[in-house]
C-alpha positions as CSV (number, residue, x, y, z in Angstrom):
1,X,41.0,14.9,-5.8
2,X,38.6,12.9,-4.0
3,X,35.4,14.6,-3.1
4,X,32.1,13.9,-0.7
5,X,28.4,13.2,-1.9
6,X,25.6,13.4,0.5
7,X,23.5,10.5,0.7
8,X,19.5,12.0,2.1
9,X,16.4,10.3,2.7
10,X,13.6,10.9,-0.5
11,X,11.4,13.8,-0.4
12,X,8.6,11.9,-1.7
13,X,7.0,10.6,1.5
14,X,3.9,12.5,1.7
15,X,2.4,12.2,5.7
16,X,4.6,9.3,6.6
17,X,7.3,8.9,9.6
18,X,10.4,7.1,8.1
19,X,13.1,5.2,10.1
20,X,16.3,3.5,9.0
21,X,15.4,-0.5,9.1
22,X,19.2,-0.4,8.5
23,X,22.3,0.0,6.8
24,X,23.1,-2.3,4.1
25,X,27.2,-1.1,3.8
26,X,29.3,0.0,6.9
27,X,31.6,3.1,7.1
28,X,34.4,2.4,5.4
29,X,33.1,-0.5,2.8
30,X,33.4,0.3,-1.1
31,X,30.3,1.3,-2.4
32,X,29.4,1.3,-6.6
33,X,27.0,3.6,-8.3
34,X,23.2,2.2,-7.7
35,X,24.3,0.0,-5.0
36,X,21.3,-0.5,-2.2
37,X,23.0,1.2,0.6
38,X,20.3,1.6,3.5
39,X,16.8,0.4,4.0
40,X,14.1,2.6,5.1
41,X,10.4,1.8,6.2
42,X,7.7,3.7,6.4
43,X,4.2,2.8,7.7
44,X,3.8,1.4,4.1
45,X,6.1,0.4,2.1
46,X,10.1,-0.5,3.0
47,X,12.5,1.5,0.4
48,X,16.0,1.0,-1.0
49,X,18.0,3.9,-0.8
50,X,20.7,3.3,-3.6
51,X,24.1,4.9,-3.7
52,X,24.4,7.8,-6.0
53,X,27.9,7.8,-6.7
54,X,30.8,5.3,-6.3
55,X,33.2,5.5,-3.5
56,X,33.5,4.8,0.1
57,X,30.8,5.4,2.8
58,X,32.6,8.1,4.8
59,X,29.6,8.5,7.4
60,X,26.6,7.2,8.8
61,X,24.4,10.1,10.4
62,X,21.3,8.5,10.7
63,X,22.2,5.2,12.4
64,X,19.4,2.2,12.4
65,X,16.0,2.7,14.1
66,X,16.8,7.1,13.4
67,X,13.8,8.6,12.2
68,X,14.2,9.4,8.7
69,X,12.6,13.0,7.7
70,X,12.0,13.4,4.1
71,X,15.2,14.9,2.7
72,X,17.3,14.8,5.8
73,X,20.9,13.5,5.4
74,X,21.6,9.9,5.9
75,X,25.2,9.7,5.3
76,X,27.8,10.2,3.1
77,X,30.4,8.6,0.7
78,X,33.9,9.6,0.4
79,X,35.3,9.4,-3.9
80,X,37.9,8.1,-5.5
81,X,39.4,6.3,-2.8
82,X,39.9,2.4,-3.4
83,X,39.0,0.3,-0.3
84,X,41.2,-1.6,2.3
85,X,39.5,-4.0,4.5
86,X,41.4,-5.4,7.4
87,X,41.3,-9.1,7.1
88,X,40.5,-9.5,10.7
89,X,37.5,-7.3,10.2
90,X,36.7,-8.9,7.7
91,X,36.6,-12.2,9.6
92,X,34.8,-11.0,12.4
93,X,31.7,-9.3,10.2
94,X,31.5,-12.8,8.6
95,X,31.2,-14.6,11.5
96,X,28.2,-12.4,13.0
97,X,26.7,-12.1,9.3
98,X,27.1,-15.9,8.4
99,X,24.7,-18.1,9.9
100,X,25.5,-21.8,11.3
101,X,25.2,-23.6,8.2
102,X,27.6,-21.1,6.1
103,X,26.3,-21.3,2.6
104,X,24.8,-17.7,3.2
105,X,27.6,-15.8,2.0
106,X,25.3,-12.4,1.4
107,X,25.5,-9.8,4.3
108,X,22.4,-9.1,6.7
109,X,21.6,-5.7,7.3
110,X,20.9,-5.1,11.0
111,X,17.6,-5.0,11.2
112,X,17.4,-8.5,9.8
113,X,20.0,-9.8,12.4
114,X,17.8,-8.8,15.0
115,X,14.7,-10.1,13.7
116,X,16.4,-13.4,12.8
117,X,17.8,-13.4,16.3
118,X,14.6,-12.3,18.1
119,X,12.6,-15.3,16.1
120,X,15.3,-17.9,16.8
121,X,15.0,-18.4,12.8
122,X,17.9,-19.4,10.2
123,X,18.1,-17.1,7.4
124,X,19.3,-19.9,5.1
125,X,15.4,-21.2,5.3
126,X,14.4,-17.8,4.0
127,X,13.9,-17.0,0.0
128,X,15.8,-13.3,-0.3
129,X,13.7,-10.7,-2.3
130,X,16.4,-7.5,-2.0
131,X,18.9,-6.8,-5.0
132,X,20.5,-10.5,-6.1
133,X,19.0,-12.5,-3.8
134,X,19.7,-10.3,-0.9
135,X,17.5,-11.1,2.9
136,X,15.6,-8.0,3.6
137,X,13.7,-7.7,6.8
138,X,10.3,-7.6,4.8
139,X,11.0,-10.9,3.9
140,X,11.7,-12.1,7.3
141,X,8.0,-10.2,8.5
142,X,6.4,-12.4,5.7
143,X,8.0,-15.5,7.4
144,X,7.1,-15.0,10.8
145,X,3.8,-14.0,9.5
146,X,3.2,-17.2,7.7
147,X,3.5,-19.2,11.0
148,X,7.4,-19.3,12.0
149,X,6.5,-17.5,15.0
150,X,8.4,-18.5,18.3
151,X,6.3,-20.5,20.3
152,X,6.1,-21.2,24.3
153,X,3.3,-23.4,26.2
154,X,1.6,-23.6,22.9
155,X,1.5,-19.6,22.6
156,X,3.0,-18.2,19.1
157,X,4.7,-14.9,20.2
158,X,5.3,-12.8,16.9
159,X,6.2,-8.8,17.7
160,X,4.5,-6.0,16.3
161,X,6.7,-5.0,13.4
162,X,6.3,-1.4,12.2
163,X,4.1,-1.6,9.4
164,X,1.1,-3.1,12.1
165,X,2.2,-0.3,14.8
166,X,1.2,2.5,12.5
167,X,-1.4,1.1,11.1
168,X,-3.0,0.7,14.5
169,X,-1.8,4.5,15.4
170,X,-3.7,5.8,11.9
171,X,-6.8,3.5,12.5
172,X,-6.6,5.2,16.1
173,X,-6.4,8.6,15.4
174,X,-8.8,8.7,12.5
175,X,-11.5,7.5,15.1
176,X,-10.4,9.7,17.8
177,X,-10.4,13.1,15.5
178,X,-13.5,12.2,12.8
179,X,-17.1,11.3,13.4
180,X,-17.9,8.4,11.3
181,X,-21.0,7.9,9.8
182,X,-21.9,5.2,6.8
183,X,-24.8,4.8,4.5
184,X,-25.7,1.4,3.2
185,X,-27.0,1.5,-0.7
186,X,-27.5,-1.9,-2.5
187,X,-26.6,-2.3,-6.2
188,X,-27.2,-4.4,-8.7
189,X,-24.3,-5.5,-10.8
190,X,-26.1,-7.0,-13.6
191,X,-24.6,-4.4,-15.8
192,X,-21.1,-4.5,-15.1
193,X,-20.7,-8.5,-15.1
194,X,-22.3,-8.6,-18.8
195,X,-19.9,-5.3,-19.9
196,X,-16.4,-7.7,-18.6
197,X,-18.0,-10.7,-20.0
198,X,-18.0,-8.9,-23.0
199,X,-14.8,-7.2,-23.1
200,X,-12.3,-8.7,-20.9
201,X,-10.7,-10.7,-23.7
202,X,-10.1,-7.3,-25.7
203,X,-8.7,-6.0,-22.9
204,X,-6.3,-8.8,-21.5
205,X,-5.1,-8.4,-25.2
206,X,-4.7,-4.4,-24.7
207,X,-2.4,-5.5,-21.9
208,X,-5.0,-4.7,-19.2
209,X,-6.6,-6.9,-16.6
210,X,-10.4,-6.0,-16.1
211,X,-11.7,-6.3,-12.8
212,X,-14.8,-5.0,-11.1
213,X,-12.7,-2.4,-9.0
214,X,-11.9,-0.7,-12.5
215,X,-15.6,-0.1,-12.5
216,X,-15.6,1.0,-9.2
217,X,-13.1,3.5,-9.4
218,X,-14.7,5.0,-12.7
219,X,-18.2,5.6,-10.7
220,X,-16.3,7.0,-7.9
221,X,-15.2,9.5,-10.3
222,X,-18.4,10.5,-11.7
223,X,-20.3,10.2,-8.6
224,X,-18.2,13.3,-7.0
225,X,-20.0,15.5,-9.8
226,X,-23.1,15.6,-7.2
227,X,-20.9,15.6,-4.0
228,X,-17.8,17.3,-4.5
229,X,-17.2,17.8,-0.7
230,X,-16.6,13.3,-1.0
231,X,-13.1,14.5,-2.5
232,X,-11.4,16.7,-0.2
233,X,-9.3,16.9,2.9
234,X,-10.1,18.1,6.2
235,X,-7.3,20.3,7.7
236,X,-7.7,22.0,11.3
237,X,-7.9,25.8,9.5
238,X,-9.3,24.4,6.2
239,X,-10.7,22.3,3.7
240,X,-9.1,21.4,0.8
241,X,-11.7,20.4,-2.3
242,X,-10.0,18.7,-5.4
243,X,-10.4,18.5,-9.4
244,X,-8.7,15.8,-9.7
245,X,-10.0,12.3,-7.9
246,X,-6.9,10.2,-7.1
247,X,-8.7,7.0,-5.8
248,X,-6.5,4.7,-3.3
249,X,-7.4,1.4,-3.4
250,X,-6.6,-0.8,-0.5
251,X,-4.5,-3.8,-1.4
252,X,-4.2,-6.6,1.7
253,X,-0.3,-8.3,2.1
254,X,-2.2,-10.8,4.2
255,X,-0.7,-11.3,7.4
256,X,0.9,-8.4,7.0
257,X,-1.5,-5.8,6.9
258,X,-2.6,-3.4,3.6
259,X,-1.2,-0.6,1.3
260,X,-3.4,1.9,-0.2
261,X,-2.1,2.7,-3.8
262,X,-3.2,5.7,-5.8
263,X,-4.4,5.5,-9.0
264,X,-4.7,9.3,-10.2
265,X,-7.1,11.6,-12.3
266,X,-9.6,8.4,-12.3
267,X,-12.3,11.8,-13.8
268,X,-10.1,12.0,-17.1
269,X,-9.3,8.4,-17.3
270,X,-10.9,5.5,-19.5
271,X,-12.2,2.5,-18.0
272,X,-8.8,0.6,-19.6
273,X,-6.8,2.9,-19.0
274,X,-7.7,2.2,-15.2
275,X,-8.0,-1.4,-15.3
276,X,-4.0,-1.2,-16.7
277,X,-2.8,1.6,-14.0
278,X,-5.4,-0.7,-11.3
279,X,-3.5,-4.0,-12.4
280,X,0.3,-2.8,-12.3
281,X,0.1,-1.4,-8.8
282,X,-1.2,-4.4,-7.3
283,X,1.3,-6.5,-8.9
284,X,3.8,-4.5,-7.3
285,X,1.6,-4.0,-4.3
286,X,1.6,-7.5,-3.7
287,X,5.5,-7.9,-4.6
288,X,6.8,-5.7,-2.1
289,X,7.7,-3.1,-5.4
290,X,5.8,-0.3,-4.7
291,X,7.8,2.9,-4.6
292,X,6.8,5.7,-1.9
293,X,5.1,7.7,-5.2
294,X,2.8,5.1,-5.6
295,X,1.1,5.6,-2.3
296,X,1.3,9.9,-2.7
297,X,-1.6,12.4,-3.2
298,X,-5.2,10.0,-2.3
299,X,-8.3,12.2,-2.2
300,X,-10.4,9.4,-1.9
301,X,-10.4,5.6,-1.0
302,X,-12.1,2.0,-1.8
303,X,-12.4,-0.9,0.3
304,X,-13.5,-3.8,-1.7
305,X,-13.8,-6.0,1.4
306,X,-16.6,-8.3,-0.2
307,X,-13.2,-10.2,-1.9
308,X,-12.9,-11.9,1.1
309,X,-17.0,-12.8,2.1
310,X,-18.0,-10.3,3.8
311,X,-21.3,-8.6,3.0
312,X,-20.6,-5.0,4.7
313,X,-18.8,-3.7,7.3
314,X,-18.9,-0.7,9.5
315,X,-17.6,1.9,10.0
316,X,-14.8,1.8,7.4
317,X,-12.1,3.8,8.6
318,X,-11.6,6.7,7.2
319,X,-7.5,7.2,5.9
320,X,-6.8,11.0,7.5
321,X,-7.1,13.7,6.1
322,X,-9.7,12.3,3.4
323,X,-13.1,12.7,4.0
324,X,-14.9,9.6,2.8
325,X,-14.4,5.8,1.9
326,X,-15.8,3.6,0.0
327,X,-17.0,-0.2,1.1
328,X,-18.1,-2.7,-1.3
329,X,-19.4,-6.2,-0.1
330,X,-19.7,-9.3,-1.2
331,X,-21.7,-10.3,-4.8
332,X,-24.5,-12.3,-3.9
333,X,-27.1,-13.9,-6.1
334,X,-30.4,-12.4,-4.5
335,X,-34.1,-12.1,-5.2
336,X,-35.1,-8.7,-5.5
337,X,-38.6,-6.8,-7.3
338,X,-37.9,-5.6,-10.5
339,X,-41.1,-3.8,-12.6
340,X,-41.3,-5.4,-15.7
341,X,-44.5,-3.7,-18.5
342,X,-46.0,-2.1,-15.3
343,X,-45.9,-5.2,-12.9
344,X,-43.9,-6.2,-10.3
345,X,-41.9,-9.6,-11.2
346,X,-39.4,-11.5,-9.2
347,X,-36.3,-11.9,-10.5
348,X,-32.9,-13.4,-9.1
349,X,-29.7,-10.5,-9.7
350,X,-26.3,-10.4,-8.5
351,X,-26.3,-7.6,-5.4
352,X,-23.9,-6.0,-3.5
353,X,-24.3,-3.8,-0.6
354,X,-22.4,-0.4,-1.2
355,X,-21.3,1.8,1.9
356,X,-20.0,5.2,2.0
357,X,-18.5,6.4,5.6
358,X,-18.5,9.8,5.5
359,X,-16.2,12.6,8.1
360,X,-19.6,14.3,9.6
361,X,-17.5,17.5,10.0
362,X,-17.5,17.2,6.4
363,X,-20.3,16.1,4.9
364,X,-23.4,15.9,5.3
365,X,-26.4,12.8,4.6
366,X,-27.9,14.4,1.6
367,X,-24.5,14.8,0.4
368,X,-23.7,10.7,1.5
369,X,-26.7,9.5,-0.3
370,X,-26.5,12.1,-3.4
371,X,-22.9,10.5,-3.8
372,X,-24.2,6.8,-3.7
373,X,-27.5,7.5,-5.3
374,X,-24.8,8.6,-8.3
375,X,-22.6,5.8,-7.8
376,X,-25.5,3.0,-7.9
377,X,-26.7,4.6,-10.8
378,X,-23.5,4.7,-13.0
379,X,-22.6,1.1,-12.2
380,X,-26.0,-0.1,-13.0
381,X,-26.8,1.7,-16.2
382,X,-23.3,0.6,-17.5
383,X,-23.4,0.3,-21.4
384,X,-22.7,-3.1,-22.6
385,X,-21.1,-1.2,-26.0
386,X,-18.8,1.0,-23.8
């Protein structure tokens, strides 16, 4: 007896608006167990839902461009039927799925057909990331991004795709609701470039990739010991204060814009074991494989915009409803005035200007520099033998 299982959107999609980018099987289609079935975007990351049984897709409830609330019902698939396909049905979603050159023989879901359309681009010159091979509409983003734009008098057109509309709608609304306000430290990283020199090797063998953001996320951690209000969440009726520091770190796609992934409980973790968590997530990150989960539960965020040259900016945005972010600029070789046997000497270092912005309905400047006064200190007075 054939029976129906229900098809619904994940639950794990903490603050974020879903839509369907689009279905990847039509109503009536055979579908296997763990087959991708429908896309769904979020303002961060674009997700695969898979089929969870085998079948046929009986209904489609949430058609392409449908919001998508955690746990609402997408659709559903019909068991133990076998599939007949009309032939002429056949033929006629090959011809609108096949493009010109027809050696693509993989369907396009429709939110790719209408990006490839809108773009005037041929999927053929597109490399497929999805399930074997398969065009997903990320892919076409990243292509438009990288310059295949259409063009006019000279003027590249290239849409807003959903990722860059939220972003723009967060950055908005955290300036709108919070009143920024950042503090400027500078720290000397002395300490920290002699501790990697030392033990990078034994920890690319550990299976863990050191890099100076491990560092920064460890004296995030310990710097909330003298500022505790630096890892919360401002609600309208409350403020939420956390044990646990779960430190996003914000990865740029290029063109494409950022994700924030969360590495969690950086307080009760070891410099390695960070630098391994750090170093998985931005693989992923930067491969389009992050899941939903991967971006849950921040209390607090880095910016470690130095990477790219610059020596501080400001205000870092705040990501809503956290209360502070983190800004780290550019290592420069710098002379500063260090006290050496009671006299002042001049020596050359490698600085960094550290910034924290800071919700002012939150905390407070005593609190702002306490927390960087802590955060300076831990990263330079960083044991070599750690």
């Amino acid at each position: 007896m054939s029976g129906m299982i229900d098809v619904f959107v994940p639950a794990e999609q903490e603050g974020t608006r879903a839509v369907v980018r689009g279905w990847l099987k039509q109503v009536g289609e055979a579908v296997a167990l763990d087959d991708p079935l429908v896309e769904l975007e979020t303002d961060k990351v674009t997700q695969e839902v898979s089929s969870p049984g085998a079948g046929v897709l009986a209904e489609i409830l949430i058609a392409s461009d449908g919001e998508a609330v955690p746990g609402a019902l997408l659709g559903r698939i019909r068991m133990g039927e076998a599939t007949r396909l009309d032939t002429v049905s056949v033929a006629v979603s090959v011809a609108k799925e096949i493009v010109s050159n027809q050696q693509h023989e993989s369907r396009l879901s429709p939110s790719v057909k209408r990006a490839v359309r809108v773009h005037n681009i041929d999927p053929s010159a597109i490399a497929g990331s999805g399930r074997g091979g398969r065009l997903t509409r990320a892919d076409v983003d990243a292509f438009v991004a990288a310059g295949a734009g259409t063009s006019e008098s000279g003027v590249t057109s290239v849409p807003h795709d959903r990722m860059r509309l939220a972003i723009a709608a967060n950055m908005l609304k955290s300036v709108s609701v919070a009143p920024h306000v950042t503090a400027m430290f500078e720290c000397d990283f002395s300490a920290i470039i002699a501790h990697r020199a030392a033990h990078k090797a034994a920890f690319e063998a550990a299976g863990a990739n050191l890099t100076f953001t491990a560092y920064f996320i460890a004296a995030s951690a310990a710097a909330m010991g003298v500022a505790p209000a630096v890892n919360s969440r401002w609600y309208d009726d409350r403020l939420e204060l956390y044990d646990s520091v779960n430190v996003g770190v914000g990865t740029a796609l290029g063109e494409k814009g950022l994700v924030v992934p969360v590495i969690r409980d950086a307080q009760a973790k070891s410099l390695i074991e960070i630098a391994r968590l750090l170093g998985d997530v931005t693989v992923r990150a930067r491969a389009g494989k992050l899941s939903p989960a991967d971006l849950k539960g921040g209390t607090f965020t880095i910016s470690n915009h130095g990477v790219s040259g610059s020596l501080f900016a400001t205000p870092i945005i705040i990501a809503q409803p956290q209360s502070a972010i983190l800004g780290i600029g550019k290592t420069e070789k710098r002379v500063v005035v260090r006290e050496v046997g009671g006299v002042d000497a001049i020596q050359v270092r490698p600085m960094a200007y550290v910034s924290l912005t800071i919700d002012h309905r939150v905390v407070d400047g005593h609190q702002t520099n306490g927390w960087l006064a802590k955060f300076v200190e831990t990263i330079e007075n960083w044991p070599i033998a750690s």
